[in-house]
C-alpha positions in Angstrom: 54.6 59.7 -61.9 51.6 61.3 -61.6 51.6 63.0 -64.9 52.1 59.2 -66.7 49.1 58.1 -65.3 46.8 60.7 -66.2 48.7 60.6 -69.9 47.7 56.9 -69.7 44.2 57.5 -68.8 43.4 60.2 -71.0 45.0 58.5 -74.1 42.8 55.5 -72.6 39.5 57.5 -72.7 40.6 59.2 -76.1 41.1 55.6 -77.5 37.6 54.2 -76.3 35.7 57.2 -77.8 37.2 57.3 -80.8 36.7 53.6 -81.3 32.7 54.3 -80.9 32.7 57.1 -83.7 34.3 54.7 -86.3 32.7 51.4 -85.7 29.5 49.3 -83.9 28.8 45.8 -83.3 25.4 44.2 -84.5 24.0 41.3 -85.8 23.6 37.8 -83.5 26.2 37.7 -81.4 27.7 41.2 -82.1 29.8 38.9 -85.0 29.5 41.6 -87.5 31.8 44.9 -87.7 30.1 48.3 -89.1 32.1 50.8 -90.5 32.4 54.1 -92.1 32.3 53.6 -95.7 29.8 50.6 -96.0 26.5 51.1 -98.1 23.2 50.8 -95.8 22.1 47.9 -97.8 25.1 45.8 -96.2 24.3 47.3 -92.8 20.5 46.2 -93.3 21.5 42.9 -94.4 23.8 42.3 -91.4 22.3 44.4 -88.7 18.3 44.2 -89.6 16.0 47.2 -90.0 17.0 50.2 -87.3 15.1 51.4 -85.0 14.3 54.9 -86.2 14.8 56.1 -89.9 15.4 59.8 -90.8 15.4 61.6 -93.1 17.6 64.6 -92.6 18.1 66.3 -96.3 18.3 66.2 -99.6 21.1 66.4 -102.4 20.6 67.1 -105.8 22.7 66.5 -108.6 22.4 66.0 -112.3 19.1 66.8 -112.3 18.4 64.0 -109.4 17.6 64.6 -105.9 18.7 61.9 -103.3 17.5 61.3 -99.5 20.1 61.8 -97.0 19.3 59.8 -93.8 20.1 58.6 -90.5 19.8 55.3 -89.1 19.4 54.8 -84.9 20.3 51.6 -83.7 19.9 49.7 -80.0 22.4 47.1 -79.6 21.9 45.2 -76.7 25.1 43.6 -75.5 26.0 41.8 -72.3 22.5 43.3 -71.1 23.5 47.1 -71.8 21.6 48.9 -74.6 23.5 50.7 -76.5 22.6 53.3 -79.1 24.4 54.7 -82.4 23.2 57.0 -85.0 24.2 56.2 -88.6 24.6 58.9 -91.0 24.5 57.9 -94.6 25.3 60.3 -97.3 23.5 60.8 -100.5 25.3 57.9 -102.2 23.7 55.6 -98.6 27.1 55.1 -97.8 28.0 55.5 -94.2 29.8 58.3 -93.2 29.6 58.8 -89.8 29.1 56.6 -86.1 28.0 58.6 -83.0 27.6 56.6 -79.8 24.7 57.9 -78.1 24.9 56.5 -75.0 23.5 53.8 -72.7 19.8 53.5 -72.9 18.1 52.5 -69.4 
């Protein structure tokens, strides 16, 4: 019995973080979805302009170099302040969600 529930609440805790890493809610409401494999301009349209804007490297190909950023966003929901950092490739699509934490 005992080893059920702590499968349960392990597979429980393994669900909830691995929700965070591939998705966010933004926008009025929370009504809109972000995942991997959007382009940023769909996340600026739906989510506004983040709060920070990196730029973290730079990719070059064909004889073109391209900005590789990440986006930090607080999304305040039922009064807790979430942020998530959005990491964009050279293309600006989103390839990666980190939840960040709770931001007091």
């Amino acid at each position: 019995m005992k080893k059920a529930i702590l499968f349960a609440a392990t597979l429980t805790l393994f669900c909830t973080s691995a929700f965070h890493s591939y998705a966010f809610s933004c926008g009025k409401g929370g009504r809109y979805l972000e995942t991997e494999g959007r382009h940023k301009y769909q996340i600026l349209k739906d989510c506004g302009p983040p709060v920070v804007k990196e730029d973290v490297g730079v990719a070059k190909k064909d004889g073109t170099y391209r900005i590789i950023e990440e986006w930090y966003y607080i999304i305040d929901k039922y009064g807790h302040k979430n942020m998530y950092r959005l990491k964009f490739d050279e293309k600006g699509i989103l390839v990666g969600i980190d939840f960040l934490g709770e931001q007091k």
